[in-house]
DSSP file (Angstrom, degrees, kcal/mol; ACC not computed):
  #  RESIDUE AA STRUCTURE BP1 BP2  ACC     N-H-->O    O-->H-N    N-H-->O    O-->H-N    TCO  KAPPA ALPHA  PHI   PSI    X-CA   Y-CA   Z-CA
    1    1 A X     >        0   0    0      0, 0.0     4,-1.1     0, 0.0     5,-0.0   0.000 360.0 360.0 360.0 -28.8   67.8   39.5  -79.5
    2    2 A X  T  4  +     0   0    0      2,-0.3     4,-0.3     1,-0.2     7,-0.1   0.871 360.0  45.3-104.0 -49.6   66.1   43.1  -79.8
    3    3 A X  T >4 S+     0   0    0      1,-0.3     3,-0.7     2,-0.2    -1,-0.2   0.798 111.5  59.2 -89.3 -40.1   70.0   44.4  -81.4
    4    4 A X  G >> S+     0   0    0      1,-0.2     3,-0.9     2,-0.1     4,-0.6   0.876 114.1  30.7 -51.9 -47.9   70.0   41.1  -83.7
    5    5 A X  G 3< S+     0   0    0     -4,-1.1    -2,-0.2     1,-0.2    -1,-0.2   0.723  85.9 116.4 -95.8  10.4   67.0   41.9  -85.4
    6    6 A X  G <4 S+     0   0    0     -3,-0.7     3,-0.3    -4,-0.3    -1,-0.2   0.599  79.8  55.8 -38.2 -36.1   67.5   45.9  -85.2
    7    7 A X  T <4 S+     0   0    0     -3,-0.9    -1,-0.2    -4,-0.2    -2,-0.1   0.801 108.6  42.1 -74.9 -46.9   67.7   45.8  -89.0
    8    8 A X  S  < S-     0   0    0     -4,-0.6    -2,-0.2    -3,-0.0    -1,-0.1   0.453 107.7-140.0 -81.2  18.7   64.2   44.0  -89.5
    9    9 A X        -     0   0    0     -3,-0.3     2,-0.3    -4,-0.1    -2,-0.1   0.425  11.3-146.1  27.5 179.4   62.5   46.5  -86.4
   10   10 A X        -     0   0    0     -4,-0.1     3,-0.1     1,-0.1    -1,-0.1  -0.986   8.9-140.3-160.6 155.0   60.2   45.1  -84.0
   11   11 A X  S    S+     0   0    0     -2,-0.3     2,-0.2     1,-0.3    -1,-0.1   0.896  77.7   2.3 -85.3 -47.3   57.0   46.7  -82.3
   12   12 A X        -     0   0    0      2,-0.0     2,-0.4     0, 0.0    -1,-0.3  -0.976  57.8-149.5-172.1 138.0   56.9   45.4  -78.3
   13   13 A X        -     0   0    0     -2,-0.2     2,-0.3    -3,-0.1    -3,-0.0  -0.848  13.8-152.4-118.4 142.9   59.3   43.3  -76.5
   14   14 A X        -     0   0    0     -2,-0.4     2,-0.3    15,-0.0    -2,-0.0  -0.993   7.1-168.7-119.4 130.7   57.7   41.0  -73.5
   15   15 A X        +     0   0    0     -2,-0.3    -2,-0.0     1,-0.1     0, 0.0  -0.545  17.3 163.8-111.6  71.6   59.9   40.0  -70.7
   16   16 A X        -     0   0    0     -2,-0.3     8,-0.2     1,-0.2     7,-0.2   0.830  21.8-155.0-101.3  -8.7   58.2   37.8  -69.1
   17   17 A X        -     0   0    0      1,-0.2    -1,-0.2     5,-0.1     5,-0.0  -0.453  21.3-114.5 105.4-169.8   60.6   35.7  -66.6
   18   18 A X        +     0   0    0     -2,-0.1    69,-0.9     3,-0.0    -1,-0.2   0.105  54.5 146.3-154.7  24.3   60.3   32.2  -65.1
   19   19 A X        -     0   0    0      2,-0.2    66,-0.0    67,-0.1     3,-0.0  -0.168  60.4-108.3 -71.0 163.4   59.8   32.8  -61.7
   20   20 A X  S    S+     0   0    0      1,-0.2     2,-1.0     2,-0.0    -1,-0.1   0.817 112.9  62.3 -66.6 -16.8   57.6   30.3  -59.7
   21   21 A X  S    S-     0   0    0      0, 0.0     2,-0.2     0, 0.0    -1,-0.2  -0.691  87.6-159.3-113.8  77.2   54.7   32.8  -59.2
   22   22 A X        +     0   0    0     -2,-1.0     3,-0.1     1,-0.2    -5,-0.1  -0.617  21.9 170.0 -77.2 134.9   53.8   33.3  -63.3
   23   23 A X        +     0   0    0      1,-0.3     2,-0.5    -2,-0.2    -1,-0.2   0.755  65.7  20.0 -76.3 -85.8   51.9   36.4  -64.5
   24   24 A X  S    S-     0   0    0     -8,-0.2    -1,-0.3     1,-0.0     0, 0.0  -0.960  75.9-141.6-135.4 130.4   52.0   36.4  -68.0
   25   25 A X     >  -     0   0    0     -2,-0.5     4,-1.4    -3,-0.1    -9,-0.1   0.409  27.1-114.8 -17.2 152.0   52.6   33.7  -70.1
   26   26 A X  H  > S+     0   0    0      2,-0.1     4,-1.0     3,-0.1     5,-0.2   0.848 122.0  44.6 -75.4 -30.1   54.3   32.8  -73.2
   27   27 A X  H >> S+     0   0    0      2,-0.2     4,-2.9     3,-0.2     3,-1.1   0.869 102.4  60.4 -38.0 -58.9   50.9   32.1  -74.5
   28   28 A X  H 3> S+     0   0    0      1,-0.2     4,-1.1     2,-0.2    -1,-0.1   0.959 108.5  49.3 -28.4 -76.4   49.3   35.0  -73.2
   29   29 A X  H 3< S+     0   0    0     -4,-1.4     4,-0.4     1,-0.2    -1,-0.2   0.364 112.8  44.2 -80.4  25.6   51.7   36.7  -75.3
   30   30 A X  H <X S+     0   0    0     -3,-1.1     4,-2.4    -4,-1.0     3,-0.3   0.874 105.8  56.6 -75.1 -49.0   51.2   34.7  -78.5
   31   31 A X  H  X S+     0   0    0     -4,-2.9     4,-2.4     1,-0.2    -2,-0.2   0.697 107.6  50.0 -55.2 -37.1   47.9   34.8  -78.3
   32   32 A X  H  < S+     0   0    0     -4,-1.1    -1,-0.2     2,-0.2    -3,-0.2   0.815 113.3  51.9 -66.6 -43.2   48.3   39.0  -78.2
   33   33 A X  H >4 S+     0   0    0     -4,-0.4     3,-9.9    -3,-0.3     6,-0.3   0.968 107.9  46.6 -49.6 -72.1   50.7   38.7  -81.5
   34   34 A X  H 3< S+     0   0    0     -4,-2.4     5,-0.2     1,-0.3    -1,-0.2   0.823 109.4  55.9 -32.7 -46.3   48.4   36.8  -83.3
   35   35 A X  T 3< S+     0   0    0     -4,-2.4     2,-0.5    -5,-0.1    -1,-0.3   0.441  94.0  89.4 -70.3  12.2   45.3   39.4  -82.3
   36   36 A X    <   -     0   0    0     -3,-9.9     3,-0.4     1,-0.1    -4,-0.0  -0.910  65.0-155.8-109.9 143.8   47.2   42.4  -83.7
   37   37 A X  S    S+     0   0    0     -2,-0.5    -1,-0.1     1,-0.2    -2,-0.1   0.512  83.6  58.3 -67.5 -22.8   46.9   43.2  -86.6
   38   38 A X  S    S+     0   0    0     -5,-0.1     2,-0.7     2,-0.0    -1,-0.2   0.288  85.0  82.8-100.4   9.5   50.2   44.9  -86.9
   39   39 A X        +     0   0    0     -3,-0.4     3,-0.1    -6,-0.3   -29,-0.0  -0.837  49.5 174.6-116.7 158.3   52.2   42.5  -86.1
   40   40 A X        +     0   0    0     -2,-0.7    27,-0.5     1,-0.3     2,-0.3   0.527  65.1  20.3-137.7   6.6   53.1   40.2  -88.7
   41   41 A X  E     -a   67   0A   0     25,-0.1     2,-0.3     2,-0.0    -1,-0.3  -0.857  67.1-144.2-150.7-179.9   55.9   37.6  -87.5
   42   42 A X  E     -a   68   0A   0     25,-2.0    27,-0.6    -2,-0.3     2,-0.4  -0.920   3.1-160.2-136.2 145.6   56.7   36.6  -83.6
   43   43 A X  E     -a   69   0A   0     -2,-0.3     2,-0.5    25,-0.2    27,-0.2  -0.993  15.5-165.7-132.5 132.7   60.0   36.0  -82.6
   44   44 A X  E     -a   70   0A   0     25,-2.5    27,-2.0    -2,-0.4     2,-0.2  -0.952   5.8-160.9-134.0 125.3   59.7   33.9  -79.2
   45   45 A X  E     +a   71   0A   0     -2,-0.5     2,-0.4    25,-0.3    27,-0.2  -0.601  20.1 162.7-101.5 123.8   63.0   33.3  -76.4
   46   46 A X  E     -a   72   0A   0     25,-1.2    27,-4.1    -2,-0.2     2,-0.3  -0.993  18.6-149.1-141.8 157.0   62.8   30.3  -73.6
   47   47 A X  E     -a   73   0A   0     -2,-0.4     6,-0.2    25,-0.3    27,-0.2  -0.630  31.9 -60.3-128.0-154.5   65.2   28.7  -71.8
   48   48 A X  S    S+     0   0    0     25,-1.2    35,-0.2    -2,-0.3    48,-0.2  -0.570  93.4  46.1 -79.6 129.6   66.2   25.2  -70.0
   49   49 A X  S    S+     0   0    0     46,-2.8     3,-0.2     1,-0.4    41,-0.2  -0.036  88.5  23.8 118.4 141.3   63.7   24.1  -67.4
   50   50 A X  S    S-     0   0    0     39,-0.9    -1,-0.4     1,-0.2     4,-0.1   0.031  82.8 -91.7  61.6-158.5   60.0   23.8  -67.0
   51   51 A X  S  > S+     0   0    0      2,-0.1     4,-1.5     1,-0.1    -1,-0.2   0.094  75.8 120.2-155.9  35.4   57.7   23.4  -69.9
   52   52 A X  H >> S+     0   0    0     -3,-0.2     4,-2.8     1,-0.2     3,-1.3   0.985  84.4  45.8 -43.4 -76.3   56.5   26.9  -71.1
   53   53 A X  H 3> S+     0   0    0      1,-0.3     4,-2.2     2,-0.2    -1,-0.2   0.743 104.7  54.8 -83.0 -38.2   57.8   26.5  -74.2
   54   54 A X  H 3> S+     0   0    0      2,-0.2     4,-1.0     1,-0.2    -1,-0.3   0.923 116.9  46.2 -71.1 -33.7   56.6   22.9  -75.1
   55   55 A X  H XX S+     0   0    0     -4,-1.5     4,-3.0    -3,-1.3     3,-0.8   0.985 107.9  49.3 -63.8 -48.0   52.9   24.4  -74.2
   56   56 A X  H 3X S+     0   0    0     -4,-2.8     4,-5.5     1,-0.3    -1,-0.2   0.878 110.8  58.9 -52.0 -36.3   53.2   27.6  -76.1
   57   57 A X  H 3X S+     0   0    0     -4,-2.2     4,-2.2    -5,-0.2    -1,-0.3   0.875 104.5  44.1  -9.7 -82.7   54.3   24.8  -78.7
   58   58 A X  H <X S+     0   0    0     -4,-1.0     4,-1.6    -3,-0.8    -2,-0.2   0.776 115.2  49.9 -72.9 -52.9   51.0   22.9  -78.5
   59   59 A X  H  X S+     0   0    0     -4,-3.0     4,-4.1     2,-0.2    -1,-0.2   0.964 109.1  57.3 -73.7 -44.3   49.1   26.6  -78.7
   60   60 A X  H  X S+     0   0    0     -4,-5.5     4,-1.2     1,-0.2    -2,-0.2   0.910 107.1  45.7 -27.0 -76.8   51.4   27.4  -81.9
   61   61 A X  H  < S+     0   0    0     -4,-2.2    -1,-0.2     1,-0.1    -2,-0.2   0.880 123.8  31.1 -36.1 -57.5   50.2   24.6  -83.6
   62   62 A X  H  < S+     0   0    0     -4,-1.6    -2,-0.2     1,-0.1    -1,-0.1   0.885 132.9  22.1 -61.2 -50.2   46.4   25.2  -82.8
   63   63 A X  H  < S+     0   0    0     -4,-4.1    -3,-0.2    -5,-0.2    -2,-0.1   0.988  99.2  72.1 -94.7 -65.0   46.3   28.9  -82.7
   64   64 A X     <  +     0   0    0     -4,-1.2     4,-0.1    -5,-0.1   -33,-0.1  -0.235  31.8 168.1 -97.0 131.8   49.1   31.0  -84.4
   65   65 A X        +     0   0    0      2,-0.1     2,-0.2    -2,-0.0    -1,-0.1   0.507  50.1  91.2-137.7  36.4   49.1   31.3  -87.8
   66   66 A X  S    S-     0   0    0      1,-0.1     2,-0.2   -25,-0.0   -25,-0.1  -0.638  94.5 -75.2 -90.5 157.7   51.8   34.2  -88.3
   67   67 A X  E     -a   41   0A   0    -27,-0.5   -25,-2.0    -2,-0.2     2,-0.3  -0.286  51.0-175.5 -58.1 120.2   55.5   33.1  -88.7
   68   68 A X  E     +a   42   0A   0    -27,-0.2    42,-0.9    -2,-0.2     2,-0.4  -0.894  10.6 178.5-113.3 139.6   57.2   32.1  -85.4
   69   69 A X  E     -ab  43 110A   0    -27,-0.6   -25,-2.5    -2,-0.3     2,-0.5  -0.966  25.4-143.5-134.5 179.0   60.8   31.3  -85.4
   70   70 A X  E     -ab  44 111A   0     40,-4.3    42,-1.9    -2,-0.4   -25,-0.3  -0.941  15.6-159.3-132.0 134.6   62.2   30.3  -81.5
   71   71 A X  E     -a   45   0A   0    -27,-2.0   -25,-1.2    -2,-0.5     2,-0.5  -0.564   5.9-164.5 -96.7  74.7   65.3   30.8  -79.2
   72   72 A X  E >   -a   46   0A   0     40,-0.5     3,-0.6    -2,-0.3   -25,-0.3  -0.592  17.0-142.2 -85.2 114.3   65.8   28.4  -76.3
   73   73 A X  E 3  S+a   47   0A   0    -27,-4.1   -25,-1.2    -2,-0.5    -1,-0.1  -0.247  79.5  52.1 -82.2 122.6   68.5   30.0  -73.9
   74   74 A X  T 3   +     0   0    0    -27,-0.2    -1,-0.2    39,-0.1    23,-0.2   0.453  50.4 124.8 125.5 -11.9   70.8   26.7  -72.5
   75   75 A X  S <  S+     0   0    0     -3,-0.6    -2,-0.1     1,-0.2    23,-0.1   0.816  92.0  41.6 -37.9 -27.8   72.2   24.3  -75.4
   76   76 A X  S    S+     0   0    0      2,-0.0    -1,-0.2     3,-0.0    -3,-0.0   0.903  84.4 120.4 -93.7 -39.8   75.6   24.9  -73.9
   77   77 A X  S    S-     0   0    0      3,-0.0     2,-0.1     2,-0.0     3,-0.0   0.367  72.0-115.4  -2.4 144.2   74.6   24.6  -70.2
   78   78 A X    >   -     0   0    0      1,-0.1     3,-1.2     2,-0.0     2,-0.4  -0.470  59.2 -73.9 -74.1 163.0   76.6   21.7  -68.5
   79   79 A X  T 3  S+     0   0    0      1,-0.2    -1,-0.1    -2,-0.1     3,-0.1  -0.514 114.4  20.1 -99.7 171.0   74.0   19.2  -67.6
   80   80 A X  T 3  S+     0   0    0     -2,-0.4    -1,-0.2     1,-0.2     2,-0.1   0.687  86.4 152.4  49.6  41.5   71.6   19.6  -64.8
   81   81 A X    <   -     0   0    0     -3,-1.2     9,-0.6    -7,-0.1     2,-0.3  -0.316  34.5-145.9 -78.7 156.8   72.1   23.2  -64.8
   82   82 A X        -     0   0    0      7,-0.1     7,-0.2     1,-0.1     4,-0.1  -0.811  20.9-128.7-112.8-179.5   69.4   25.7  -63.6
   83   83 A X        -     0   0    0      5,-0.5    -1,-0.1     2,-0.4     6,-0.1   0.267  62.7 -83.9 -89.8  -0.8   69.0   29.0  -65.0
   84   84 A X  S    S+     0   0    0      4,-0.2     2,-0.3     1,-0.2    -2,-0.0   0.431 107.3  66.0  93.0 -10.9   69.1   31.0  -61.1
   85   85 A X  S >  S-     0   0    0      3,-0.1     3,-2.2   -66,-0.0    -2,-0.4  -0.993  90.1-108.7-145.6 158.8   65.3   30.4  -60.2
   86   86 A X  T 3  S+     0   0    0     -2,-0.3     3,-0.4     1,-0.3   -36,-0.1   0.760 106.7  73.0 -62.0 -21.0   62.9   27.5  -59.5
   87   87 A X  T 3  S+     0   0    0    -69,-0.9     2,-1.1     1,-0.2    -1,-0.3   0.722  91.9  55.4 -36.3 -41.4   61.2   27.8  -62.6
   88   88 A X    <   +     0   0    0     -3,-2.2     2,-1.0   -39,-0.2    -5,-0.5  -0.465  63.1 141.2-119.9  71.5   64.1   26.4  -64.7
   89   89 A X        -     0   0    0     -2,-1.1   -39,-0.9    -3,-0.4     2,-0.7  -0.830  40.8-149.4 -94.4 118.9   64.8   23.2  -63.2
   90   90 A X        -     0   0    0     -2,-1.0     2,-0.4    -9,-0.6     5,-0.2  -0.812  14.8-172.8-108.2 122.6   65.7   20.5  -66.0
   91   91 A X        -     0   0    0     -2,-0.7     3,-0.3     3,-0.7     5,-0.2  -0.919  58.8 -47.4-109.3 119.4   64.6   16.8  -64.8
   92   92 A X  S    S-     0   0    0     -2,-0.4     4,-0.2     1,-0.2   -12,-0.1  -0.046 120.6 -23.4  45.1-146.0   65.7   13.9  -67.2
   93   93 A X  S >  S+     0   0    0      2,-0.1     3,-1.9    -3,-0.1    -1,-0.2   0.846 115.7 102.5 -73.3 -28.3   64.9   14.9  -70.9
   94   94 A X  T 3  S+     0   0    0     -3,-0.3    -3,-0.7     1,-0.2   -44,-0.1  -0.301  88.3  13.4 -50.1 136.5   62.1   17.3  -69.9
   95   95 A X  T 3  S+     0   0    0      1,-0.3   -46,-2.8   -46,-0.2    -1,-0.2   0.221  89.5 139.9  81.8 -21.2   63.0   20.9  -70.0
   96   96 A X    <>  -     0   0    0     -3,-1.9     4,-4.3    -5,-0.2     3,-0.4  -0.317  66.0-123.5 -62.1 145.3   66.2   20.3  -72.1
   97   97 A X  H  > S+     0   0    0      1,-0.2     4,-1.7     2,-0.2    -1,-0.1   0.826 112.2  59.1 -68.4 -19.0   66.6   22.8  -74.5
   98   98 A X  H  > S+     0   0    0      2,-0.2     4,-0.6     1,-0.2    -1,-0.2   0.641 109.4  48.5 -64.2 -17.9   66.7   19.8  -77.2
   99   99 A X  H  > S+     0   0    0     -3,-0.4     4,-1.7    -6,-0.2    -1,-0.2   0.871 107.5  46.2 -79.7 -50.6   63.6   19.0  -76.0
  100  100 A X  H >< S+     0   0    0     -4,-4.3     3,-2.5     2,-0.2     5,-0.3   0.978 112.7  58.6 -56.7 -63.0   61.8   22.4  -76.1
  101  101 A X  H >X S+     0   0    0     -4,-1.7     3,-2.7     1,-0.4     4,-1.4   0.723 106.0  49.0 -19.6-105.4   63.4   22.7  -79.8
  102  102 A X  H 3X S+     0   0    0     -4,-0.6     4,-0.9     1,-0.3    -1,-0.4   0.496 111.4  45.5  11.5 -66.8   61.7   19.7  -80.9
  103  103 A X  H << S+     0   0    0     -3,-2.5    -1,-0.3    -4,-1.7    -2,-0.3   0.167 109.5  51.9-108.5  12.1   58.6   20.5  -79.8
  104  104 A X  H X>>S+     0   0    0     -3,-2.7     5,-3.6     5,-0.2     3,-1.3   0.316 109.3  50.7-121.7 -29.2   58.5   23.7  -80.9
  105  105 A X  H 3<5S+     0   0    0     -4,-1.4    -2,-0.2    -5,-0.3    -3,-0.1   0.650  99.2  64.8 -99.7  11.5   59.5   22.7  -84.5
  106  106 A X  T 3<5S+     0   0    0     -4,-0.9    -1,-0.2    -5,-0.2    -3,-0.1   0.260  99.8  50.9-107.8  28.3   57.0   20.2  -84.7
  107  107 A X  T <45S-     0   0    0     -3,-1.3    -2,-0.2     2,-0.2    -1,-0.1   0.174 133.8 -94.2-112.2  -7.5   54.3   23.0  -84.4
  108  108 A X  T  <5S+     0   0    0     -4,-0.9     2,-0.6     1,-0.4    -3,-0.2   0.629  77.4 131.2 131.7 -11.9   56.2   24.5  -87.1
  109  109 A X      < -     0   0    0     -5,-3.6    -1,-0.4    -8,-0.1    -5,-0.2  -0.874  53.8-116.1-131.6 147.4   58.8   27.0  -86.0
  110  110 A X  E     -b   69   0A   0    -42,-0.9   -40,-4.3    -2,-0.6     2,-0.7  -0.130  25.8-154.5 -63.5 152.4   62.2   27.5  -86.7
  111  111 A X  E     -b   70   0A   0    -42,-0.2     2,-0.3   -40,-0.1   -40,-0.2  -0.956   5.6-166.5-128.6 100.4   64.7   27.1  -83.8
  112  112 A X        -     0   0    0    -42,-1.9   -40,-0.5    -2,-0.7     3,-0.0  -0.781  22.7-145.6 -79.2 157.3   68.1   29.0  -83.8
  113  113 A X  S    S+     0   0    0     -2,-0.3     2,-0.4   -42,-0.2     3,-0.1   0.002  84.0  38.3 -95.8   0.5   70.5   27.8  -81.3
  114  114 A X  S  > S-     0   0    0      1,-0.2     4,-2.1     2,-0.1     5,-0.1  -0.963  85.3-113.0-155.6 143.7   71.9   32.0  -81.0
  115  115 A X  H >> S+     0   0    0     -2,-0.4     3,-1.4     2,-0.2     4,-0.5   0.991 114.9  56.5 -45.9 -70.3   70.4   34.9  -81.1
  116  116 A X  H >> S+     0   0    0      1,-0.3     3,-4.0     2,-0.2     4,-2.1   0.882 106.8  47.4 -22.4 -96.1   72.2   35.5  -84.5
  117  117 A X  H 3> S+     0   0    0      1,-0.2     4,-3.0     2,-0.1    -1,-0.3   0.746 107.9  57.1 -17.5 -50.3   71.0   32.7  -86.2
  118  118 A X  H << S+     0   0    0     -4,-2.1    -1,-0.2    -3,-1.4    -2,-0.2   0.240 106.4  51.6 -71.9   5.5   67.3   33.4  -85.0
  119  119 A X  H <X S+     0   0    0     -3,-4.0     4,-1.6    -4,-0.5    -1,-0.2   0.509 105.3  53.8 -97.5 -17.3   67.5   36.5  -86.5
  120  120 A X  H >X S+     0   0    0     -4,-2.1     3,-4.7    -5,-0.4     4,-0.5   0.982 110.7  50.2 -50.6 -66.2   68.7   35.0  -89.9
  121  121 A X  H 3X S+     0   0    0     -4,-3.0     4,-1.2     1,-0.3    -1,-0.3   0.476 107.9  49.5 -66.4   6.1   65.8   32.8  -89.8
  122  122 A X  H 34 S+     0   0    0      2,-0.1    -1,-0.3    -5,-0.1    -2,-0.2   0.602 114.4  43.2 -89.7 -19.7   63.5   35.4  -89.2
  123  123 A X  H <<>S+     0   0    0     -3,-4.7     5,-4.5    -4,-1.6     4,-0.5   0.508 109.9  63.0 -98.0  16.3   65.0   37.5  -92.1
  124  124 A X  H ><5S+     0   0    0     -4,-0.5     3,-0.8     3,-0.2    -3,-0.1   0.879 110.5  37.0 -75.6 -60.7   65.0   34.1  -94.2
  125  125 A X  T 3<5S+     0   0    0     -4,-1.2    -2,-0.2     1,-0.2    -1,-0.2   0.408 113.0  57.0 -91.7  37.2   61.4   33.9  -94.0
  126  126 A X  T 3 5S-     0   0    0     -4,-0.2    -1,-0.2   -85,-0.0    -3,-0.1   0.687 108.8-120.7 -84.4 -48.4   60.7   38.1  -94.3
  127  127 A X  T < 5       0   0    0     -3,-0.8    -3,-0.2    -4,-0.5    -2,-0.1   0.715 360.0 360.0  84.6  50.0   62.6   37.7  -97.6
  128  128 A X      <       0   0    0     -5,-4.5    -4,-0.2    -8,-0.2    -5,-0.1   0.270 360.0 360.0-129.5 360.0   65.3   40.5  -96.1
């Protein structure tokens, strides 16, 4: 994502994993966008499994009110794939990336399906 969007810069990359034993959130680090002052869009990456991204969702809506556009790593996955760790287990429709998508653009933010794409739509709504 960092080399997609290389033309529009970025300030601070978070990596923050999906292992069972979570540190810091995607929240966490929304909640840190919004409260700088220097940052002026968010670009935020999830993948298949668990339900990070449908919360961070829920916070979007309530909390953010800088431009978010979203990636969720897994449309192609075969199904019932994991990602490699217990964190990304997908059970029935929960955790599908069609799911996270959803529920992240009905707080409001645009969802590419590629990194490429999710850089468009972040230089759709920059105006670059």
């Amino acid at each position: 994502m960092i080399y997609e969007i290389r033309d529009i810069g970025f300030s601070t990359a978070v990596g923050i994993g999906g292992d069972p034993v979570i540190g810091t959130t995607h929240i966490d680090c929304l909640r840190a966008f919004q409260d700088d002052p220097d940052t002026t869009a968010i670009v935020m990456i999830g993948e298949i499994g668990g339900d990070a991204e449908e919360r961070a969702a829920a916070f979007i809506s309530e909390y953010v009110t800088k431009p978010v556009v979203g990636y969720v790593a897994g449309f192609t996955a075969p199904e019932g794939k994991t990602m490699g760790h217990a964190g990304a287990i997908v059970s029935g429709s929960s955790g599908t990336a069609q799911a996270k998508k959803d529920a992240l653009e009905a707080a409001g933010v645009k969802v590419g399906q590629t990194p490429s794409e999710t850089a468009q739509l972040m230089r759709d709504i920059l105006g670059r």
